[in-house]
VEXLOVEX-854699 format. One record per residue (C-alpha): residue number from 0; residue in one letter; x, y, z. Coordinates in Angstrom, 1 decimal, always signed. Layout:
NUM / A / X / Y / Z
...
# end
This chain:
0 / X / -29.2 / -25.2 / +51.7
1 / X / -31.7 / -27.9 / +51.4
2 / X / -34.5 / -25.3 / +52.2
3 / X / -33.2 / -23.1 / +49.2
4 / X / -33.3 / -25.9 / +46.4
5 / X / -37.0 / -26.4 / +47.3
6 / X / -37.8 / -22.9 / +47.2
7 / X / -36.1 / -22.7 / +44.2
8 / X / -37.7 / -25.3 / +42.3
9 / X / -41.1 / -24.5 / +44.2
10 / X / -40.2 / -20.4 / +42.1
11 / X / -40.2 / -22.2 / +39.2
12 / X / -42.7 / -24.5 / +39.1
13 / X / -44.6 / -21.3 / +39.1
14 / X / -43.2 / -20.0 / +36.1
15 / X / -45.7 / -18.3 / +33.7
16 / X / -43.5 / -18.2 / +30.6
17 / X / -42.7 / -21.3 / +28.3
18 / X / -41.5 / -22.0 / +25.2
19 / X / -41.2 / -24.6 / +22.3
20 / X / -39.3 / -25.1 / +19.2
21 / X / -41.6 / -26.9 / +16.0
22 / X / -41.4 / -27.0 / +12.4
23 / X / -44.4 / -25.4 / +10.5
24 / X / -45.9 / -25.4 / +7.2
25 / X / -44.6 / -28.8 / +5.8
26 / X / -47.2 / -28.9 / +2.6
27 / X / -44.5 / -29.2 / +0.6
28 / X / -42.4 / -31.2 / +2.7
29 / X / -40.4 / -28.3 / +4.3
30 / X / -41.0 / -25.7 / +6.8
31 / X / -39.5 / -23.2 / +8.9
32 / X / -38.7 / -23.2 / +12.7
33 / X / -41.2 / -21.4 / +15.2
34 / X / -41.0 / -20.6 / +18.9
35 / X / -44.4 / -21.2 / +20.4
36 / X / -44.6 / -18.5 / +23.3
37 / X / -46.9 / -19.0 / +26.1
38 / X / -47.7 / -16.7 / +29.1
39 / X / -50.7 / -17.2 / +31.1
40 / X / -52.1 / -19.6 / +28.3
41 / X / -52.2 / -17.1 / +25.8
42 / X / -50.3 / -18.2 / +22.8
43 / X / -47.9 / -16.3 / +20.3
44 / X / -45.8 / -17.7 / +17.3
45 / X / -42.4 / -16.3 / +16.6
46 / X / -40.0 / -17.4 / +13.4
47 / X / -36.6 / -18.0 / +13.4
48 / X / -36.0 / -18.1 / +9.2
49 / X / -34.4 / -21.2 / +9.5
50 / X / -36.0 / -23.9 / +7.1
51 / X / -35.9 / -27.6 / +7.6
52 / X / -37.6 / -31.0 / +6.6
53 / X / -39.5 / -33.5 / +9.2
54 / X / -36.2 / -36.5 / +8.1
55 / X / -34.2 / -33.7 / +9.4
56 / X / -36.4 / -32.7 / +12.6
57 / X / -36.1 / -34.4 / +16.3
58 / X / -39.5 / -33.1 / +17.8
59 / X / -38.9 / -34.5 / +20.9
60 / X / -35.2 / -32.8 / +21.6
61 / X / -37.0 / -29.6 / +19.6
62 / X / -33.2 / -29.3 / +17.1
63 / X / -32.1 / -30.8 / +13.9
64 / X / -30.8 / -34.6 / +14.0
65 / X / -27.1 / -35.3 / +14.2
66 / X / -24.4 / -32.1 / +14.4
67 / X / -26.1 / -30.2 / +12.5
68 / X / -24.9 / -26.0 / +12.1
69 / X / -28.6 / -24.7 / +12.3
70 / X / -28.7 / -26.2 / +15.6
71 / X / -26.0 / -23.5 / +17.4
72 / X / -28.6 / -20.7 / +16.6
73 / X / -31.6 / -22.5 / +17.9
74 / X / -29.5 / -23.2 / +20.9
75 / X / -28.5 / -19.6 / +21.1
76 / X / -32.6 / -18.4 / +20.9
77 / X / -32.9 / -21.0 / +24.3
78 / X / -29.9 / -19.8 / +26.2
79 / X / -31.8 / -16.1 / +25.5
80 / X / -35.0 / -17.7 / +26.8
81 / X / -34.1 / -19.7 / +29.4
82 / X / -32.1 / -16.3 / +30.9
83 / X / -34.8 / -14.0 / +30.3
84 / X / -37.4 / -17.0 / +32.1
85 / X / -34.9 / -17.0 / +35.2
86 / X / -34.9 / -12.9 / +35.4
87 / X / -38.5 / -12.4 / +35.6
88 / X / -38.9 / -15.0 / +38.2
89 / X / -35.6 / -14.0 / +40.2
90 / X / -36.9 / -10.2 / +40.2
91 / X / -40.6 / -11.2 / +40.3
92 / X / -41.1 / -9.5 / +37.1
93 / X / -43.8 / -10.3 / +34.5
94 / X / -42.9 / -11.4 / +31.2
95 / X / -44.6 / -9.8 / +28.0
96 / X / -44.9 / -10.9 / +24.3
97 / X / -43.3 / -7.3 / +23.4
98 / X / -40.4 / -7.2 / +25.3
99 / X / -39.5 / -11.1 / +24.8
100 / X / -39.8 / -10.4 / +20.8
101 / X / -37.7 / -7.0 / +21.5
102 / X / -35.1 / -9.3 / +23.2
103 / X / -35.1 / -12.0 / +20.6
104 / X / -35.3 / -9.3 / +17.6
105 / X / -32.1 / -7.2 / +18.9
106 / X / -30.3 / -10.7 / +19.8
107 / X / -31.6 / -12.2 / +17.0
108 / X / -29.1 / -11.6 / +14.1
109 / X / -28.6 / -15.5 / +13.0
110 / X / -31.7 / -14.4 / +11.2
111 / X / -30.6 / -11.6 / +9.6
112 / X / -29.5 / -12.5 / +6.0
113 / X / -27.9 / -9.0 / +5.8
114 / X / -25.6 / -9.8 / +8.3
115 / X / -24.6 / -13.3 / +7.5
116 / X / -23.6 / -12.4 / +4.2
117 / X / -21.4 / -9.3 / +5.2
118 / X / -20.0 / -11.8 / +7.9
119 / X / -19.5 / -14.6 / +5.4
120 / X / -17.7 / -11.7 / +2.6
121 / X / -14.8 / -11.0 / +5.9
122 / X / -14.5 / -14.0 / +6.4
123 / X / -13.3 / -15.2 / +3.0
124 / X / -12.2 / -11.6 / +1.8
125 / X / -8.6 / -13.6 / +1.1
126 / X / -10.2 / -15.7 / -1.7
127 / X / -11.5 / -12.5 / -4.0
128 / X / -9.6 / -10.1 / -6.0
129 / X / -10.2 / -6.9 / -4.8
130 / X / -12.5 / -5.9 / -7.6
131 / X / -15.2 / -9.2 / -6.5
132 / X / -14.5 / -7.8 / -3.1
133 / X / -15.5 / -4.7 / -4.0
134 / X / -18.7 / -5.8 / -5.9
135 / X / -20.0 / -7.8 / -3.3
136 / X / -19.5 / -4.9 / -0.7
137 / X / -21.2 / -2.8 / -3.3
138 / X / -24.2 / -5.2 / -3.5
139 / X / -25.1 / -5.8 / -0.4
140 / X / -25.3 / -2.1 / +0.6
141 / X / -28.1 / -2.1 / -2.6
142 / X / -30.1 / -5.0 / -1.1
143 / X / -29.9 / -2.9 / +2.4
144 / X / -31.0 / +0.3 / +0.7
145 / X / -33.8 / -1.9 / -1.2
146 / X / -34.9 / -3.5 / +2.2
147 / X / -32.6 / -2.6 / +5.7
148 / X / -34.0 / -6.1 / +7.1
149 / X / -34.0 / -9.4 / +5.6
150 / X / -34.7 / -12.8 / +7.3
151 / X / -33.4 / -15.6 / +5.3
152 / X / -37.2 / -16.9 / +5.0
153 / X / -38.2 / -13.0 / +3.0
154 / X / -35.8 / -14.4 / +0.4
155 / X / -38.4 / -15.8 / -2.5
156 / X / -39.0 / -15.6 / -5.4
157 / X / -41.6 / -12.7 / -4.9
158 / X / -38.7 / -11.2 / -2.9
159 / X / -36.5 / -11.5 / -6.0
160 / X / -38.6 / -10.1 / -8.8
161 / X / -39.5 / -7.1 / -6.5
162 / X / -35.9 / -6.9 / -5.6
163 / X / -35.6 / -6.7 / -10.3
164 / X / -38.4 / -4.4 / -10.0
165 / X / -36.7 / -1.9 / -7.6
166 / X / -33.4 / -1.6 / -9.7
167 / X / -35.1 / -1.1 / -12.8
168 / X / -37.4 / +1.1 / -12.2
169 / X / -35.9 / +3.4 / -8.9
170 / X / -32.1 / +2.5 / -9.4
171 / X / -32.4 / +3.1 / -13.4
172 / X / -29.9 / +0.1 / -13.6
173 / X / -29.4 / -1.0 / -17.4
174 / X / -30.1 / -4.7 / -18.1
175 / X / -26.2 / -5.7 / -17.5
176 / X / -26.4 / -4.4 / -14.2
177 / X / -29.5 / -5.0 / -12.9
178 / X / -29.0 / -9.2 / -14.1
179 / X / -25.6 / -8.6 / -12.5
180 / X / -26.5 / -8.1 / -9.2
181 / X / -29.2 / -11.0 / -9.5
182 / X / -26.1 / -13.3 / -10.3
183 / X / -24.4 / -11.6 / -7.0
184 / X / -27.7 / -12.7 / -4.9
185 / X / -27.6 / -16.1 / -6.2
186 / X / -24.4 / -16.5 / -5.2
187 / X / -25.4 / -14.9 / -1.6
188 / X / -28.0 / -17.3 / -1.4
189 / X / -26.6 / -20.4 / -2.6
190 / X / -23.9 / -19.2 / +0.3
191 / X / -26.6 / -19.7 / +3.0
192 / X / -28.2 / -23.2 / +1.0
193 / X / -24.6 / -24.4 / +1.6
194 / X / -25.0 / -23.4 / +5.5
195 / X / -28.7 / -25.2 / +5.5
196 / X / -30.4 / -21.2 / +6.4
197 / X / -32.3 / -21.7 / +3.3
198 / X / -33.8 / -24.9 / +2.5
199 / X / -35.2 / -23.8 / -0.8
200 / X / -34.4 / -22.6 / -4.1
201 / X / -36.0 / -19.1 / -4.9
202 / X / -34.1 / -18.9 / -8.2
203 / X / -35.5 / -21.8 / -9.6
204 / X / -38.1 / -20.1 / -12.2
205 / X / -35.9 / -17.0 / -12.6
206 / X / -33.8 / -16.6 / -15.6
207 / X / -31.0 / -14.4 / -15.7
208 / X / -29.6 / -13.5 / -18.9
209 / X / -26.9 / -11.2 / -19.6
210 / X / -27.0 / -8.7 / -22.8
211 / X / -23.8 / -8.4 / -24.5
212 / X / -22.6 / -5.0 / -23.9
213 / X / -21.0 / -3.1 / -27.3
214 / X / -17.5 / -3.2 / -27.0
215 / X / -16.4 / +0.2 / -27.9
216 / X / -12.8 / +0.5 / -29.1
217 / X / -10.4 / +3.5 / -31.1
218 / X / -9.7 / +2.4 / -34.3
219 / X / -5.8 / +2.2 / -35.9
220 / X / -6.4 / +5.7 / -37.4
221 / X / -7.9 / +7.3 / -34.1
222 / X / -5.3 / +6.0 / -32.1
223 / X / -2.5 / +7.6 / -34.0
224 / X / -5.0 / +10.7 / -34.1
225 / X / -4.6 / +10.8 / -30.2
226 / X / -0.4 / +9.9 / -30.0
227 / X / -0.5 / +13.1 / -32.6
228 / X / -1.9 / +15.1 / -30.1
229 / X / +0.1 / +13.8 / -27.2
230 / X / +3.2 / +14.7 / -29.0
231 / X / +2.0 / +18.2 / -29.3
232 / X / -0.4 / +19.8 / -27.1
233 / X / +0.4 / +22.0 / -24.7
234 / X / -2.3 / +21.5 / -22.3
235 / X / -1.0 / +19.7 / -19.3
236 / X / -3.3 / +18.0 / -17.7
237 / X / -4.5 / +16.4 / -21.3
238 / X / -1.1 / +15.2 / -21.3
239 / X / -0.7 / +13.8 / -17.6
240 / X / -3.5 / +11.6 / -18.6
241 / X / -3.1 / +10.6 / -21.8
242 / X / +0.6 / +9.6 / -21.1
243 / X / -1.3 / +6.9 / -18.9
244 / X / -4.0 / +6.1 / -21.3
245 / X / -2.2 / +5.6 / -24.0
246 / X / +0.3 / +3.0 / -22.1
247 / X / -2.8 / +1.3 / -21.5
248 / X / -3.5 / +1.0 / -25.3
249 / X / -0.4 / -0.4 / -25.9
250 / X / -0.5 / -3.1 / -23.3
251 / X / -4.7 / -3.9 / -22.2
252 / X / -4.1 / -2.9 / -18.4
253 / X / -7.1 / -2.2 / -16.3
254 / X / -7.3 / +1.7 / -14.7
255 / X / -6.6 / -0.2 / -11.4
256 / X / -3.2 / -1.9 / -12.7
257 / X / -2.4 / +1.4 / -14.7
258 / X / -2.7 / +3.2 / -10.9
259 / X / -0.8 / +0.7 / -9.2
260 / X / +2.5 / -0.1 / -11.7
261 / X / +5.3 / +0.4 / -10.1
262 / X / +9.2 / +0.6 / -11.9
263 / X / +9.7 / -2.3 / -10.1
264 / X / +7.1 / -4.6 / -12.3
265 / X / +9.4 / -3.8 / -15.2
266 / X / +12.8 / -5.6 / -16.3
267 / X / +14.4 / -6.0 / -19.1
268 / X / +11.5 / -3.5 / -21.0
269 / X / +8.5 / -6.8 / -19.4
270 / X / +6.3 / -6.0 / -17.8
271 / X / +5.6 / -8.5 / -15.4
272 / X / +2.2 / -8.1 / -13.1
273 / X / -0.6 / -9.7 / -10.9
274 / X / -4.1 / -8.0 / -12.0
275 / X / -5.9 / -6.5 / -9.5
276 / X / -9.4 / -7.2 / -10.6
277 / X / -8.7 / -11.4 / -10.8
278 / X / -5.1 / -12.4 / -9.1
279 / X / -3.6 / -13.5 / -12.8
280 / X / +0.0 / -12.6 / -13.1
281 / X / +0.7 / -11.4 / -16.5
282 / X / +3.9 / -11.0 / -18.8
283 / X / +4.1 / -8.0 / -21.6
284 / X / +6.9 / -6.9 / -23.3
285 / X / +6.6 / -3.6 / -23.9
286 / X / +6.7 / -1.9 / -27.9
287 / X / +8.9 / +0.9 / -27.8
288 / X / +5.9 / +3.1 / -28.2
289 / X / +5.3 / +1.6 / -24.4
290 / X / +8.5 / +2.1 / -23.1
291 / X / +8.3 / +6.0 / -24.3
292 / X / +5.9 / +6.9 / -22.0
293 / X / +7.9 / +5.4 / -19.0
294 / X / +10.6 / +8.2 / -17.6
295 / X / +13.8 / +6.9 / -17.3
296 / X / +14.7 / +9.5 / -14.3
297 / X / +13.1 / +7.8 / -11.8
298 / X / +13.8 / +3.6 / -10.8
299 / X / +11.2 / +2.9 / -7.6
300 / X / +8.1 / +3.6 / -7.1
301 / X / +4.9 / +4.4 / -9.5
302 / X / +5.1 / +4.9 / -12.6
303 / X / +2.3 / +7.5 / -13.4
304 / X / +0.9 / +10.2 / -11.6
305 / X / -2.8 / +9.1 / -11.9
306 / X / -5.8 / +10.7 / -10.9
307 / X / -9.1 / +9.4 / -9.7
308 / X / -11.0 / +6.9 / -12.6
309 / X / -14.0 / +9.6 / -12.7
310 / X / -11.6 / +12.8 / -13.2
311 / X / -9.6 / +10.5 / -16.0
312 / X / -13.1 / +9.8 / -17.6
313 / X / -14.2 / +13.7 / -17.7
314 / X / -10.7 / +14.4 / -19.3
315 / X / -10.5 / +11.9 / -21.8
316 / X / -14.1 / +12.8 / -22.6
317 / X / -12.4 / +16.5 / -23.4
318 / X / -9.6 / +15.2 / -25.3
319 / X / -12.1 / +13.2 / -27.6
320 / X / -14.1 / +15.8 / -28.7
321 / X / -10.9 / +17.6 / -29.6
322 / X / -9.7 / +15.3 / -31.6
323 / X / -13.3 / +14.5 / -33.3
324 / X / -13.3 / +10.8 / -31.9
325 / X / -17.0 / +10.8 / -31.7
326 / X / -17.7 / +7.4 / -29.0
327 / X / -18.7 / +6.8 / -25.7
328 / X / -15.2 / +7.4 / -23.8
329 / X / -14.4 / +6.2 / -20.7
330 / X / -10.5 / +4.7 / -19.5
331 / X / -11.9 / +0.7 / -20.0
332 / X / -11.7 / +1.5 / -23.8
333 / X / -7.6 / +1.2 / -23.8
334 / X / -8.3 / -2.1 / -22.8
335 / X / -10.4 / -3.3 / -25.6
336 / X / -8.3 / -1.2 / -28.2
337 / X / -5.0 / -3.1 / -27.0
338 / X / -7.2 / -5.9 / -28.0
339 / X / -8.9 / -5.2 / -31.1
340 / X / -5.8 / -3.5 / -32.3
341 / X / -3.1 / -7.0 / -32.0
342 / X / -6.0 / -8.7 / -33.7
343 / X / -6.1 / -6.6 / -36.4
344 / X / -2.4 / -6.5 / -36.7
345 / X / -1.8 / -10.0 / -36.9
346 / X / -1.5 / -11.2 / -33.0
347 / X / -2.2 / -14.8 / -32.9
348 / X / -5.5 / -14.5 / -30.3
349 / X / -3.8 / -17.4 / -27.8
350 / X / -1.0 / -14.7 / -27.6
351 / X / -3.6 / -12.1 / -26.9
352 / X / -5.2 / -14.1 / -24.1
353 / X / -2.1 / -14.5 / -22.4
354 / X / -1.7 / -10.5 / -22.7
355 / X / -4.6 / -10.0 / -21.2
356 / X / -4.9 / -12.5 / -18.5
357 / X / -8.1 / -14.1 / -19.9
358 / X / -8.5 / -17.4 / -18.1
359 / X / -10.9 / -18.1 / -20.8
360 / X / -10.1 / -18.1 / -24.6
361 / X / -14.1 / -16.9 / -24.7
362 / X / -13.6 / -13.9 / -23.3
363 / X / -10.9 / -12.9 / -25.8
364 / X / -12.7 / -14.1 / -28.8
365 / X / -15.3 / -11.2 / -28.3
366 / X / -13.2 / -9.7 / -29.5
367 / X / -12.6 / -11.3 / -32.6
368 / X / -16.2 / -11.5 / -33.5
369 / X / -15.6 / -7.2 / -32.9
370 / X / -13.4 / -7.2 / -35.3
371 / X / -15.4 / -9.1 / -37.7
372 / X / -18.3 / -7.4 / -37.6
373 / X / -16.3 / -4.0 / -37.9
374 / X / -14.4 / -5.7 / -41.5
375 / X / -17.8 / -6.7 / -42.7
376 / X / -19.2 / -3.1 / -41.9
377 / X / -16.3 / -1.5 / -44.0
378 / X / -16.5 / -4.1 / -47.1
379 / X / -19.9 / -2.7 / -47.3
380 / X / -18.6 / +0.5 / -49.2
381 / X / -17.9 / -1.5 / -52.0
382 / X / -21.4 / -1.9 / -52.4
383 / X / -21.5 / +1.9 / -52.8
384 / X / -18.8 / +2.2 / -55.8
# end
């Protein structure tokens, strides 16, 4: 046994491979975490992404001072190397720059800002609304299809503007969208700041502003235009969805919480609701032009029989142009019509927050300013008598 241990450590004072952990590139007083290879004396650098400062940096132990969460993936990168170092000298094989960076590449996914983020979005799926859920999902399948791998140290500010660039230009996003999903990678980043992954800001000298969108809304007049038509047409499928649309008029619901109402959510002619997109639980009593489109031979289950957003959009799209409503339709309008409407009839606007589940009085005053804007249009005719 004896024999053994001496052969053994006689194996691997031979070894050829080594390895050392260092911070490089501390002009600025920050740098990221290398791997210094070396077979044979031949030297080859390898980066981990993570970023760090020389306060934060034991050189001598080669990790991050104190308990410190950037120090279970360098520790993860050593196990890796340590095993592959006893392999090639148990088998007598020799090691190679290529297949060690293979090895740390495909093991390597604490780098992988990809990956972190979709890890970090399951992990606290609980605290979003479906809809943020949704939009994060969304985003970072963009960012993949943008670039399919990204380190944590490829996010800067270069990164970002290309990143602009790329939706603009190839995606066709519109302003809105395209400063959207910056605010969505800010968040993603500030994520991996919190973590210590990045050390920097790459936002810092990037502005995102956000373009109010028009808010386009039926007016009284096109609104009674469309329950006109309701009343009487005998195509059925402009019915099926305009039964549903029209609800939505007369109460602000989203297309999700349109899908999802159930006979349940209603008692005593209120409607009582938690909104899909942000988790608020609303209370509407329903006008009786509400309660008609709700059957009264059925108690459970849901109320409308929806079809997919997209198909709703194409028919309301059709019914529009038959009933000369000449504006950019999709289902979101009933929303801002619920809204623009109870101003316009008198609706004190903290009412009309509480209707729509604003969080923010802000959000429903948009709406006001709408309004405005449409009153000052039309008191412009008089300057036409």
């Amino acid at each position: 046994m004896f024999n053994k241990c001496l052969t053994l450590k006689k194996h691997y004072e031979m070894k050829r491979l080594s390895y050392k952990f260092f911070l490089r590139g501390l002009s600025s007083g920050r740098g990221v975490i290398y791997i210094r290879l070396t077979i044979n004396r031949k030297t080859k650098f390898y980066s981990i992404g993570i970023w760090g400062t020389k306060k934060e940096w034991n050189e001598k132990q080669q990790l991050f001072k104190k308990h410190d969460s950037r120090n279970a993936i360098i520790h993860k990168y050593k196990s890796r190397l340590d095993n592959y170092i006893f392999k090639s000298q148990a088998f007598n094989f020799p090691a190679s720059f290529p297949e060690i960076k293979a090895l740390l590449n495909k093991h390597g996914h604490e780098n992988d800002f990809i990956k972190y983020i979709s890890k970090k979005i399951q992990e606290r799926k609980h605290e979003y609304a479906n809809q943020t859920y949704r939009t994060y999902i969304t985003n970072i399948s963009k960012l993949q299809d943008f670039s399919p791998q990204i380190t944590f140290t490829d996010i800067t500010e270069n990164f970002i503007l290309r990143y602009k660039k790329y939706m603009i230009e190839e995606r066709r996003n519109n302003k809105n969208t395209t400063n959207k999903s910056l605010s969505i990678l800010r968040t993603f980043v500030r994520m991996a700041q919190k973590d210590k992954l990045i050390h920097n800001n790459p936002f810092e000298n990037i502005t995102i502003s956000k373009k109010t969108a028009r808010r386009e809304f039926l007016t009284i007049d096109e609104l009674k235009r469309l329950e006109h038509y309701y009343n009487n047409t005998q195509i059925n499928s402009h019915k099926r969805v305009l039964r549903y649309f029209l609800f939505a008029c007369y109460t602000g619901l989203r297309f999700s919480d349109v899908v999802n109402l159930k006979h349940e959510n209603i008692k005593n002619n209120i409607l009582e609701i938690k909104m899909h997109k942000t988790g608020e639980y609303v209370r509407i009593p329903l006008s009786k032009k509400a309660q008609s489109l709700i059957s009264n031979t059925k108690t459970k289950g849901k109320i409308f029989d929806t079809i997919s957003n997209q198909k709703t959009n194409i028919t309301l799209k059709k019914i529009m142009k038959i009933n000369n409503v000449n504006k950019n339709i999709s289902f979101h309008i009933a929303r801002h019509t619920f809204a623009t409407t109870s101003i316009t009839i008198g609706i004190p606007i903290e009412v009309i927050q509480r209707l729509l589940g604003h969080t923010n009085i802000k959000e429903t005053l948009i709406y006001a300013k709408v309004v405005d804007t449409l009153k000052q249009k039309e008191m412009e005719k008089w300057d036409n008598l």
